[in-house]
N, C-alpha and C positions, 0 to 999 in steps of 0.2 A: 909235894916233892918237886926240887929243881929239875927245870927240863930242859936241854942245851937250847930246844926252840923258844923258850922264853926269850934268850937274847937277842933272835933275829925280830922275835916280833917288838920287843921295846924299839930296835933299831930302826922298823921299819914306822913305827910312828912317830917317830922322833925324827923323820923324815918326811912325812906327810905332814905335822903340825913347824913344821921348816918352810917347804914349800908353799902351805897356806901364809905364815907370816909373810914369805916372798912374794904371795901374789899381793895382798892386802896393801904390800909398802907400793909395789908398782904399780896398783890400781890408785893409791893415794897420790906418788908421784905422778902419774899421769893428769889426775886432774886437778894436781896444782901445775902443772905446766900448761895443760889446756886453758886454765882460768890467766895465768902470764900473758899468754898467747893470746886470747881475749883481751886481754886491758890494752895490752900492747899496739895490738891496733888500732882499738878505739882513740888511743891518744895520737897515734900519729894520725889521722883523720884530718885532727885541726893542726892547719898549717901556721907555718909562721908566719906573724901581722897577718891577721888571716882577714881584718878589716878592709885591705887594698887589694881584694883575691877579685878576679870577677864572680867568683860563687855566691861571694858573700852579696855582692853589689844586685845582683839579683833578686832577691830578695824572694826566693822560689817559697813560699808558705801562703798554702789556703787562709781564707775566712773560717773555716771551722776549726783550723789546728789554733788559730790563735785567741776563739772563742773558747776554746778550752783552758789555753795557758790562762786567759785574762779569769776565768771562775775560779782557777787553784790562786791565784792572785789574790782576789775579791775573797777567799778561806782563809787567807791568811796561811797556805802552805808552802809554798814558795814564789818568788818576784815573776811577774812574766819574762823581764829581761833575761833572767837565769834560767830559768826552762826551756827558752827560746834557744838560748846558746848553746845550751846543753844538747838540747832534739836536734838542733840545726847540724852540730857536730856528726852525731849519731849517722846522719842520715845523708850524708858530706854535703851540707846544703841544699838540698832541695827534698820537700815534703810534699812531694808532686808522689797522692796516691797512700798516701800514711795518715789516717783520719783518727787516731786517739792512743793514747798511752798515760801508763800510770804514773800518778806523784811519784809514787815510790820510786819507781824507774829514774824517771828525770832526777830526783834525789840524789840517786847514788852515782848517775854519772856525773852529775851537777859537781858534787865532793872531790870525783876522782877526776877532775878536771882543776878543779879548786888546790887537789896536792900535790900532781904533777905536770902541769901547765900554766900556774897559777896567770904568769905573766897575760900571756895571749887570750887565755878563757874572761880574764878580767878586761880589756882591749876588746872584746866579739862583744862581752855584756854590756858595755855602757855606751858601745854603738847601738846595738837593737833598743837601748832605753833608750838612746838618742831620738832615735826612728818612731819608735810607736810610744815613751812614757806618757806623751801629754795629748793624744790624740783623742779631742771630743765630737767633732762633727765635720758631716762630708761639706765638700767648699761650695757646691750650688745648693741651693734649696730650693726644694719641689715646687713648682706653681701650686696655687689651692685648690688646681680644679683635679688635683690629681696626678696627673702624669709623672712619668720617669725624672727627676732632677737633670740628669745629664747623662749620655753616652761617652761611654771610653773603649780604648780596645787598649792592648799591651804593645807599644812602639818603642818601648824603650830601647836605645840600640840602633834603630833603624837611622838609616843613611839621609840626612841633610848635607846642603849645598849651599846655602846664602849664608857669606862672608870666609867662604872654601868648604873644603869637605869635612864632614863631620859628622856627629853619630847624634840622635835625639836624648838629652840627658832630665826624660821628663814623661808626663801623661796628657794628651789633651781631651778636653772633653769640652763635648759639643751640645749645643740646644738643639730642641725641633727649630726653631724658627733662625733663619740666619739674621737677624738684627743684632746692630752692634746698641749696646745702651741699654738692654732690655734683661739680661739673667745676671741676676747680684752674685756678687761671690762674697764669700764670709772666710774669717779665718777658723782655720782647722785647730788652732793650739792659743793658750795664752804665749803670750810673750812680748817681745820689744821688736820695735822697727830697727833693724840695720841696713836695709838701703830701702829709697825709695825716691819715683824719680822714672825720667827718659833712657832706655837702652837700647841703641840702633838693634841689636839681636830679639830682644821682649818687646819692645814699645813701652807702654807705662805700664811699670811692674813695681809690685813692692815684695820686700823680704824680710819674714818676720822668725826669728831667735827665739826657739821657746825653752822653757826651763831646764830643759833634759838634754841640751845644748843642740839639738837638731833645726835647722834650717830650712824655714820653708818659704818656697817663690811662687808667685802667683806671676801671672804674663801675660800681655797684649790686651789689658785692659782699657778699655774706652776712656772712663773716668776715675776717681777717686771717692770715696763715700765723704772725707773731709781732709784738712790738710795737712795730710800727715807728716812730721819728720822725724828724722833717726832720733831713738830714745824714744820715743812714745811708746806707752803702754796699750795690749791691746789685748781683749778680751776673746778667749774659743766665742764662733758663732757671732762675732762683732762683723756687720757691713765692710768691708776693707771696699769697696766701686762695683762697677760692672763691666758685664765682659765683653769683649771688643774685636778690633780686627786690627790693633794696631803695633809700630814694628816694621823690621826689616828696610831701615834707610833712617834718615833723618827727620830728629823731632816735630811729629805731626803725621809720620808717613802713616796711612791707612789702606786698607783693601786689596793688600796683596795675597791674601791666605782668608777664608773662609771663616769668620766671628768663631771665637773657641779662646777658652783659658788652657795656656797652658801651667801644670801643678808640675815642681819639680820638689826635691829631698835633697838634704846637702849635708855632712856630715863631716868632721873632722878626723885625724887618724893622725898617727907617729909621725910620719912624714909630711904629710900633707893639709895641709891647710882647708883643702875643699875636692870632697869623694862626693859624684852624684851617685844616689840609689834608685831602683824602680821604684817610683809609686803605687803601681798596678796594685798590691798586695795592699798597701794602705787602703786605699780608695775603695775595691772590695770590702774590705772591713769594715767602712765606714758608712758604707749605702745605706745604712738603714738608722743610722741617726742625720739624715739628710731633713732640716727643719722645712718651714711650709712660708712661702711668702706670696704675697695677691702682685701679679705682675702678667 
């Protein structure tokens, strides 16, 4: 039998299953805006030319974070270069204190960097491949009896004075023993000689170009292991001389500054012809393919 209260109760569920549909869409709109709101970020993060940013030039990434990228590498799951660019984004350049993250992770920001940044994410990539793609061994090799290859601290930045004021655009690393002639330096990458030669600033330095277009200087070397000139081929872990105290005046000046190579990074960009980076992160990375030589 109809009962007038049938109609309030149809009405009144046809108001509850209202309200649920209302809540379900503005639970769904919310976290399609929340997820908006996330990318959105993440993209402005990377700046634009974000290769001439000091953030970038810094080069804030552990030995362990880039032990990692170089394994997904070495899997064939994604490039270190791209992972790098990708995390480095993530994390507005500095990985000071961030010790591991997933492929899959780096994947998807990797992508969404790739569809809405394409420009600049591509510009961050093939700087950091510049930097670290062809990176085989550290520049001193360890004496055989043992000991540490070479000391370094993180200077990059710090304030010089000979030839006016200026910032240190480099790494120096030091032997135990202050003799100039005596700790070999090797090259860090294949590549070509582009200069080499006297520079009132280095002393006798050479600069060698390796594949991945990155730039690397060796400085105030004693000698030369042979006679090298621009265009010569040179081999990771090839004697490039030894290291010295020489520099700062004119061809031959010695023994104004303490025996030490200085290692610098040099990089190209949009504008610029020549960005220095820190080394510090290289050189950590590289401590432990430091080869052995009897000296």
């Amino acid at each position: 039998m109809y009962r007038m209260g049938d109609d309030a109760c149809v009405k009144k569920g046809k108001q509850i299953l209202l309200l649920l549909a209302l809540t379900i869409l503005l639970s769904a709109g919310q976290s399609l805006l929340s997820g908006w709101l996330v990318r959105e970020v993440f993209l402005r993060k990377l700046p634009e030319n974000p290769v001439e940013t000091a953030a970038f030039r810094q080069l804030s990434v552990g030995e362990e974070n880039l032990r990692q990228l170089k394994e997904f590498s070495d899997q064939g799951k994604i490039s270190m270069e791209t992972g790098l660019a990708a995390w480095m984004t993530e994390e507005e350049f500095s990985l000071d204190g961030r010790e591991k993250i997933s492929r899959e992770e780096l994947a998807g920001k990797a992508k969404l960097l790739e569809e809405k940044r394409a420009s600049d994410f591509s510009a961050l990539r093939e700087a950091y491949r510049a930097v670290f793609g062809d990176l085989e061994y550290f520049p001193v090799p360890r004496p055989s009896g043992g000991e540490d290859a070479a000391v370094f601290e993180d200077t990059f930045g710090a304030s010089r004075t000979y030839g006016g004021q200026r910032t240190h655009e480099g790494t120096d690393l030091f032997g135990s023993k202050n003799i100039s002639g005596y700790y070999p330096v090797v090259s860090v990458t294949d590549g070509v000689v582009e200069k080499v030669g006297w520079l009132p600033l280095g002393g006798w330095r050479i600069g060698i170009r390796s594949p991945s277009g990155g730039y690397f200087y060796y400085a105030h070397l004693d000698s030369y292991s042979r006679d090298f000139q621009e265009g010569d081929s040179v081999r990771a872990g090839e004697l490039l001389g030894l290291m010295g105290d020489t520099g700062y005046g004119p061809e031959g000046t010695r023994g104004k500054f303490p025996v030490h190579l200085h290692f610098g990074i040099y990089i190209r960009s949009q504008n610029r012809r020549e960005i220095s980076v820190n080394p510090y992160a290289v050189l950590r990375y590289l401590e432990n393919t430091a080869g052995e030589y009897t000296y």
